[in-house]
N, CA, C and O atoms as CSV, one atom per row, in Angstrom:
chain,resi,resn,atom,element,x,y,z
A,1,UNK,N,N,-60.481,15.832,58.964
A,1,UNK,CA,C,-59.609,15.780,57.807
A,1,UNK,C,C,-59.366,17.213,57.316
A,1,UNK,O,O,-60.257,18.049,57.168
A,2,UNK,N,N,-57.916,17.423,57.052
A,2,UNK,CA,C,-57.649,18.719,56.620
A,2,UNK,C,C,-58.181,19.140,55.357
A,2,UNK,O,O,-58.257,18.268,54.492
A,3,UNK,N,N,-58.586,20.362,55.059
A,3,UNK,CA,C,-58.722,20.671,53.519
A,3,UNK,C,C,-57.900,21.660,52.863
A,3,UNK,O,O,-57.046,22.288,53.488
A,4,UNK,N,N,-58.107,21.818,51.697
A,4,UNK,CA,C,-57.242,22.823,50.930
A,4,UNK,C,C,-58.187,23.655,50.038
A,4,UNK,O,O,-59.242,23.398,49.458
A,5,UNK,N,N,-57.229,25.001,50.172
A,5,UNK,CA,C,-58.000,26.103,49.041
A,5,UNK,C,C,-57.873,25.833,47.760
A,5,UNK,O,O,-56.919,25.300,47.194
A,6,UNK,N,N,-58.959,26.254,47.276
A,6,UNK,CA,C,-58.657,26.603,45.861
A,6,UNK,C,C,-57.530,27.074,44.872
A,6,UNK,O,O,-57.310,26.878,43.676
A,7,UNK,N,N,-56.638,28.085,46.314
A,7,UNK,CA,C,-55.517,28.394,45.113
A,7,UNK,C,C,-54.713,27.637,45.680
A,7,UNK,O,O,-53.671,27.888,45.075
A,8,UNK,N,N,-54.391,26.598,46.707
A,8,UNK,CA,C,-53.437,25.729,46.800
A,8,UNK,C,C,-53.509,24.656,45.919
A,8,UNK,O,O,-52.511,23.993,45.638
A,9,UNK,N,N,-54.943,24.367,45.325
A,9,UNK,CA,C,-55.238,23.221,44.567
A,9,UNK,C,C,-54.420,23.238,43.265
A,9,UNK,O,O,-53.712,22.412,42.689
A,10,UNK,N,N,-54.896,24.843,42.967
A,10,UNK,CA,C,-54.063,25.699,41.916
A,10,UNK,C,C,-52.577,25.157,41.786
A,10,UNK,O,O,-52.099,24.300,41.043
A,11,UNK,N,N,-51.972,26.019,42.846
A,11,UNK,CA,C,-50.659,25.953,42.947
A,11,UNK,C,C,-50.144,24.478,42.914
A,11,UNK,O,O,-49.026,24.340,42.418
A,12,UNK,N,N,-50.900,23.133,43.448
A,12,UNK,CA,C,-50.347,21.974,43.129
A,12,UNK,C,C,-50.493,21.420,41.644
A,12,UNK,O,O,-49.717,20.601,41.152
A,13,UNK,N,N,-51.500,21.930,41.050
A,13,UNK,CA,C,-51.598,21.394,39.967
A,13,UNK,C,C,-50.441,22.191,38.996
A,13,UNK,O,O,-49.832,21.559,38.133
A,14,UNK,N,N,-50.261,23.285,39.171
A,14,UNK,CA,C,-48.853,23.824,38.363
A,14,UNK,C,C,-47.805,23.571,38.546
A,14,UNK,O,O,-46.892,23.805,37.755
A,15,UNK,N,N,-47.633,22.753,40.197
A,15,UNK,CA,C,-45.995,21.955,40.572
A,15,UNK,C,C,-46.242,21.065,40.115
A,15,UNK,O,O,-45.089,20.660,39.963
A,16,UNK,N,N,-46.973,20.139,39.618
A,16,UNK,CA,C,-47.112,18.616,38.959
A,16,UNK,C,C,-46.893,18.876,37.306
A,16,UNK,O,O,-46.024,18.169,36.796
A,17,UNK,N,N,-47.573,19.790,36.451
A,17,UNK,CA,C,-47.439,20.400,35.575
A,17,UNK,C,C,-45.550,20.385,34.998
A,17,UNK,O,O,-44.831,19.819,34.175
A,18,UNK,N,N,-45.489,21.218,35.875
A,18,UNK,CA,C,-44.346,21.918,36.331
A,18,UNK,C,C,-43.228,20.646,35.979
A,18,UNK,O,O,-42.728,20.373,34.887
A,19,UNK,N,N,-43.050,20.053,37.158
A,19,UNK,CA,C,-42.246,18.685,37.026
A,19,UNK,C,C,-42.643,17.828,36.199
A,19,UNK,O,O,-41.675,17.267,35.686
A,20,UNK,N,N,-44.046,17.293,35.654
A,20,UNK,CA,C,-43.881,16.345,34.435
A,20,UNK,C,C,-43.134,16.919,33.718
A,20,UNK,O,O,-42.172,16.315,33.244
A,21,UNK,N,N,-43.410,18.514,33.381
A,21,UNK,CA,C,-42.659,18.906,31.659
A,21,UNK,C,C,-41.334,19.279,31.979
A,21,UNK,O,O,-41.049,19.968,30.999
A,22,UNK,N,N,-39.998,19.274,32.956
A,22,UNK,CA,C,-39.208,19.317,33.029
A,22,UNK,C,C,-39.261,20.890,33.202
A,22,UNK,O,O,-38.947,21.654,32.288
A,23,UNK,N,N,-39.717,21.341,34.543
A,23,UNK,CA,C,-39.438,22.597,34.755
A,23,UNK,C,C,-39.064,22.845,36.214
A,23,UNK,O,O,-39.088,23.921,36.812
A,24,UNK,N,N,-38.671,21.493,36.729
A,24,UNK,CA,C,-38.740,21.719,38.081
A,24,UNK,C,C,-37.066,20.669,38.368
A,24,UNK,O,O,-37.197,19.923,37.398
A,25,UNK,N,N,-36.240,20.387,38.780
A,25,UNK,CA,C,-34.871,19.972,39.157
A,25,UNK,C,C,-35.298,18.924,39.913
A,25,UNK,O,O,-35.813,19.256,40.981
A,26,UNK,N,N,-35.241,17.766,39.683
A,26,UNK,CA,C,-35.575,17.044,41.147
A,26,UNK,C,C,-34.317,16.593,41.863
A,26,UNK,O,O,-33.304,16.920,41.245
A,27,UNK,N,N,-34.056,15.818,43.186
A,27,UNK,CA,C,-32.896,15.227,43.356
A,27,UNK,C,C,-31.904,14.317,42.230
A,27,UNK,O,O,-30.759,14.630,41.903
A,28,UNK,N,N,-32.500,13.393,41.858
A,28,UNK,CA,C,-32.150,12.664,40.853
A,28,UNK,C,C,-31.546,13.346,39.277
A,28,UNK,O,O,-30.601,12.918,38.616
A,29,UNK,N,N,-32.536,14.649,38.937
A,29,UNK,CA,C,-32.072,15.373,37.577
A,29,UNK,C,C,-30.504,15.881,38.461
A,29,UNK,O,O,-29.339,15.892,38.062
A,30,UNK,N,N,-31.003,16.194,39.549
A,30,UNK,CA,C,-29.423,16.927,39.630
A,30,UNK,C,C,-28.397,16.313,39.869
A,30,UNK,O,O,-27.273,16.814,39.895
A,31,UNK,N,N,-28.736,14.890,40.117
A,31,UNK,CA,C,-27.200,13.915,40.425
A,31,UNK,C,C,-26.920,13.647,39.239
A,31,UNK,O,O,-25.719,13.561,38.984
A,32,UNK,N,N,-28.038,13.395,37.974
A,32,UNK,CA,C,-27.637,13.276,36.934
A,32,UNK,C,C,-26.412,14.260,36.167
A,32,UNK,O,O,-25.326,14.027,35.637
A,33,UNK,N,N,-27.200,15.417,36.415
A,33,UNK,CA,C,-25.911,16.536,36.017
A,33,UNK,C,C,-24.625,16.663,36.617
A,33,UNK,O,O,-23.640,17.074,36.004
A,34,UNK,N,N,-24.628,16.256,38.011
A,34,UNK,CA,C,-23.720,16.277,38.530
A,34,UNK,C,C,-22.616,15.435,38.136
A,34,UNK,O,O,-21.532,15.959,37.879
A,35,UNK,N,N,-22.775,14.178,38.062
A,35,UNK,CA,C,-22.448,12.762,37.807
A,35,UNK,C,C,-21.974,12.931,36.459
A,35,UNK,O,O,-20.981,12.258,36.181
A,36,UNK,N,N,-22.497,13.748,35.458
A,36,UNK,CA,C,-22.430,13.916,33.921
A,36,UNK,C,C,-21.473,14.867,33.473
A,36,UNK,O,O,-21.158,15.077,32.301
A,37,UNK,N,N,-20.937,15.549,34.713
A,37,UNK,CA,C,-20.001,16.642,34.800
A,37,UNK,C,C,-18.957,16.678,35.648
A,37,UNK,O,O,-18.233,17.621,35.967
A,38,UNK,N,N,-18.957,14.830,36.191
A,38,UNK,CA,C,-17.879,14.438,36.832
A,38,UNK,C,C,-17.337,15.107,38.463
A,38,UNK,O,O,-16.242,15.031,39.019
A,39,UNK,N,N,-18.556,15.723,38.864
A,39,UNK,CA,C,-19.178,16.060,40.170
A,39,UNK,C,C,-18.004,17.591,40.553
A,39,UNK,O,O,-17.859,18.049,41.686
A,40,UNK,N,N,-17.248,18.175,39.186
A,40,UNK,CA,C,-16.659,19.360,39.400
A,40,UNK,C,C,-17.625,20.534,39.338
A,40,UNK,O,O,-18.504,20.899,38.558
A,41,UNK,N,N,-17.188,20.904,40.292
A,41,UNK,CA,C,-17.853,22.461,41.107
A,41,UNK,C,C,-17.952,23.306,39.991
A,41,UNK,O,O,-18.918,23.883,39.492
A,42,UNK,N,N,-16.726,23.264,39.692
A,42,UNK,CA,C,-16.387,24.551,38.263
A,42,UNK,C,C,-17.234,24.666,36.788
A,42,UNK,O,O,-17.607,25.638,36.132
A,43,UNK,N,N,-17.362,23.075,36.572
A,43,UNK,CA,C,-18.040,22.681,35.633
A,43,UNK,C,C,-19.658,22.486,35.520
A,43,UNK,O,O,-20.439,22.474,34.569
A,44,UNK,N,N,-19.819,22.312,37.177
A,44,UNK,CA,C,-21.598,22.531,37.271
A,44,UNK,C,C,-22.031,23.577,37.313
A,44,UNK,O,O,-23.215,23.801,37.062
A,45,UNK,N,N,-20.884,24.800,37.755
A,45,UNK,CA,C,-21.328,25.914,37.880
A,45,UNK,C,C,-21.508,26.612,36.834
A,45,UNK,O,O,-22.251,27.593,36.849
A,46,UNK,N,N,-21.025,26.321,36.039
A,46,UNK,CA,C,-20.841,27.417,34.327
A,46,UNK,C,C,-22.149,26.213,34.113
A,46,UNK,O,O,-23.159,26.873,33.870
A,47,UNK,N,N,-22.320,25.467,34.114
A,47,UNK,CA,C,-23.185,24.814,33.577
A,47,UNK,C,C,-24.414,25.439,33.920
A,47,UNK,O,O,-25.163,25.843,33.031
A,48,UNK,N,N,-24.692,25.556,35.123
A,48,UNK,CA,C,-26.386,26.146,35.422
A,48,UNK,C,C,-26.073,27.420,35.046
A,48,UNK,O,O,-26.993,28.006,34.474
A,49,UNK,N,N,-24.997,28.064,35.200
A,49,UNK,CA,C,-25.130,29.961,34.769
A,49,UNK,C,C,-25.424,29.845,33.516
A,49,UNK,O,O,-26.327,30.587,33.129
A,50,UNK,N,N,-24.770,28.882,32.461
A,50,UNK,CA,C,-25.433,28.896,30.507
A,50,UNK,C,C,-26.581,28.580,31.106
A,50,UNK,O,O,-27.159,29.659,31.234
A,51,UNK,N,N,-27.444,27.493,31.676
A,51,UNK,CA,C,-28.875,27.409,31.723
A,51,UNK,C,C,-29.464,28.714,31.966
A,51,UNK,O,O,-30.102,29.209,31.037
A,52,UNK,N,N,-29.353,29.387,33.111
A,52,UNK,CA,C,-29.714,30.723,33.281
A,52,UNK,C,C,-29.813,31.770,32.689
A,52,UNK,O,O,-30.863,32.412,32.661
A,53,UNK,N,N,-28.379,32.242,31.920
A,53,UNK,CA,C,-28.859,33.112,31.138
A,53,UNK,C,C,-29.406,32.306,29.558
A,53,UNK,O,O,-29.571,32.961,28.530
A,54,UNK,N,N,-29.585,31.086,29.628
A,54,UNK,CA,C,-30.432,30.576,28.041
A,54,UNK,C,C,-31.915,30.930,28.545
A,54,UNK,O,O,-32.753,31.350,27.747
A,55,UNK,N,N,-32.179,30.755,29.811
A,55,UNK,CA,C,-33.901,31.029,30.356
A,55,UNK,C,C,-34.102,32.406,30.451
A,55,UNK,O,O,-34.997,33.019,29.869
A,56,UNK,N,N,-32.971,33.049,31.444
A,56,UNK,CA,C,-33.885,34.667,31.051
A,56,UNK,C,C,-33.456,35.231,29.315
A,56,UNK,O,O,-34.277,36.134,29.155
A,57,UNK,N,N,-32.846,35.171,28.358
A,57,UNK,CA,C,-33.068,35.619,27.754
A,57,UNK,C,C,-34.215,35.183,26.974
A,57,UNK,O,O,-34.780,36.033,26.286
A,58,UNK,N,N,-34.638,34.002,26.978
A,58,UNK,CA,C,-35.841,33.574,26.715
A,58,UNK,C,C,-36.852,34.392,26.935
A,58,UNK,O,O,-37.509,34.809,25.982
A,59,UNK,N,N,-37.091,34.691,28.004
A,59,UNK,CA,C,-38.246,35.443,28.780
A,59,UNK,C,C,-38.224,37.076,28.108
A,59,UNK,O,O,-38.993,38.001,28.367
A,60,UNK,N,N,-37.379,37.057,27.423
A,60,UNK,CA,C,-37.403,38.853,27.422
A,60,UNK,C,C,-37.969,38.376,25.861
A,60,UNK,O,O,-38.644,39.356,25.546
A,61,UNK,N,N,-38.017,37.848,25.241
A,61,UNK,CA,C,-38.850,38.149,24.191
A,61,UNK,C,C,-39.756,37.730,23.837
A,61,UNK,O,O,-40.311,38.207,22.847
């Protein structure tokens, strides 16, 4: 039976983390958006660029 390191244990427990609290996109979040934005290119795209710059400016302070 295979095992795992310590910092992989790590690293899974921060992707589970991660995705309960809505920090991770799954297939489904993104059909949602998609679907919610009437599956235009133009409109998903400005859509994740406001997400983007709402997250890094977050980060800078």
């Amino acid at each position: 039976m295979p095992t795992i390191t310590k910092k992989e244990l790590e690293e899974y427990r921060q992707m589970c983390y991660d995705k309960n609290n809505g920090r991770i996109l799954t297939p489904d979040g993104l059909r949602l958006i998609c679907d919610g934005l009437n599956r235009d290119p133009e409109a998903i795209g400005k859509h994740f660029l406001e997400v983007l710059a709402k997250l890094e400016s977050g980060k800078s302070r």
